[in-house]
C-alpha positions in Angstrom: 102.4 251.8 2.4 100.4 253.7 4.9 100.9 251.8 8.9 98.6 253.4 10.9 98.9 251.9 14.7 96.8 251.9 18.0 96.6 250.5 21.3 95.8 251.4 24.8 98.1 249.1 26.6 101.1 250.5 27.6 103.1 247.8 26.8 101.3 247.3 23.2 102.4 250.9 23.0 105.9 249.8 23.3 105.6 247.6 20.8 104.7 250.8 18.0 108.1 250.5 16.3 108.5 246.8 16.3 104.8 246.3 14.5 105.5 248.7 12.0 108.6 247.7 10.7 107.7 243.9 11.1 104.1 245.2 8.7 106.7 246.6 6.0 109.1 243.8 6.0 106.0 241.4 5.4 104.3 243.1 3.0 107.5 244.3 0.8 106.6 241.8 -2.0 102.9 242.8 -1.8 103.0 246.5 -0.7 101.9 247.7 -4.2 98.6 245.8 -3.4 98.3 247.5 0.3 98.1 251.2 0.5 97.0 250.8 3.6 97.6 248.8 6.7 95.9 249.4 10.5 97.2 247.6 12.9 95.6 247.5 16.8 97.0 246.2 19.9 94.9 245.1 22.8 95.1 243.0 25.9 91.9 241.1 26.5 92.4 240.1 30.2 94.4 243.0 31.6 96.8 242.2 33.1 96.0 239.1 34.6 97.8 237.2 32.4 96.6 233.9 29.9 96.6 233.8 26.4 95.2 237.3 25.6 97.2 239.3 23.7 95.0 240.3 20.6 96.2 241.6 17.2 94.1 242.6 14.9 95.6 243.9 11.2 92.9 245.6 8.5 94.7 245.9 5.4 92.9 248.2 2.6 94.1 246.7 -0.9 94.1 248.6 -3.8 90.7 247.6 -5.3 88.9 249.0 -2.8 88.3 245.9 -0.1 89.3 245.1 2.9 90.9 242.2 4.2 90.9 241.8 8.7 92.8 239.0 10.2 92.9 238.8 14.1 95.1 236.8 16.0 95.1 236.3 20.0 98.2 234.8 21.5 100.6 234.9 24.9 102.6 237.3 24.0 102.6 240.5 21.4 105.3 239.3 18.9 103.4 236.0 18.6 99.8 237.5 18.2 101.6 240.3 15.3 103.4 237.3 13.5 100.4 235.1 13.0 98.4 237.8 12.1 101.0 239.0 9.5 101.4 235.3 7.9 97.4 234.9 7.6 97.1 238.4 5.9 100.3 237.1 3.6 98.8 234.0 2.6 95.0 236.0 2.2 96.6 238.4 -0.1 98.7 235.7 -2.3 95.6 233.8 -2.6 93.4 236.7 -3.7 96.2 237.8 -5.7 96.3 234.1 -7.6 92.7 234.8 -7.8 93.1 238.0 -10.1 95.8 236.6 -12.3 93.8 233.3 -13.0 90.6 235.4 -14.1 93.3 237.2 -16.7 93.2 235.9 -20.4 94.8 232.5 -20.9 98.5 232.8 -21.3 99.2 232.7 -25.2 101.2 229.6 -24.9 97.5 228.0 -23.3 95.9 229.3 -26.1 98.2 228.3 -28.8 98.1 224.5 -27.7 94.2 225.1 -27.9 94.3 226.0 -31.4 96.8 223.2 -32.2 95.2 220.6 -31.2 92.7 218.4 -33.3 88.9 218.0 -33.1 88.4 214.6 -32.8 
């Protein structure tokens, strides 16, 4: 998987290495499904402090869409970590999605077939 990281804060900056291996260890189970992940740091207030460090992760799957979550918090880890577990639980869901529009499992379809028309 592709992490491709920006930010013009400084101290975002700092936090390059930390975002990038945090990205990988999330998406190690799902990685085949993410060639792609951009990740962008910014502080909303400057520094003048509040809840305003902003995270925002686009993730390019493999069929072609893309999938944004945003997350604003006090500090950076916070705003990354959220961010990471709503793009996790995004991409199980839309995973589920595509296995459930597969063909019936043959077990499914072999109780179909046994069972009597009333």
């Amino acid at each position: 998987m592709q992490v491709l990281f920006t930010s013009r804060d400084p101290e975002g900056a700092a936090m390059h290495d930390l975002t990038v291996r945090r990205i990988r260890f999330a998406m190690r189970r799902m990685a085949w499904l993410v060639p792609r992940a951009t990740v962008q740091l910014s502080d909303i207030n400057g520094p003048r402090g509040g809840i305003d460090k902003r995270c925002q992760l686009m993730l390019k799957t493999e069929q072609g869409g893309v999938i944004n979550v945003t997350s604003v918090a006090r500090d950076w880890r916070s705003a990354i970590d959220v961010a990471l577990e709503r793009a996790t639980r995004v991409l199980r869901r839309l995973w589920q999605r595509r296995q459930d529009r597969r063909a019936p499992d043959r077990r499914d379809a072999h109780r179909l077939l046994m069972t009597p028309d009333h």
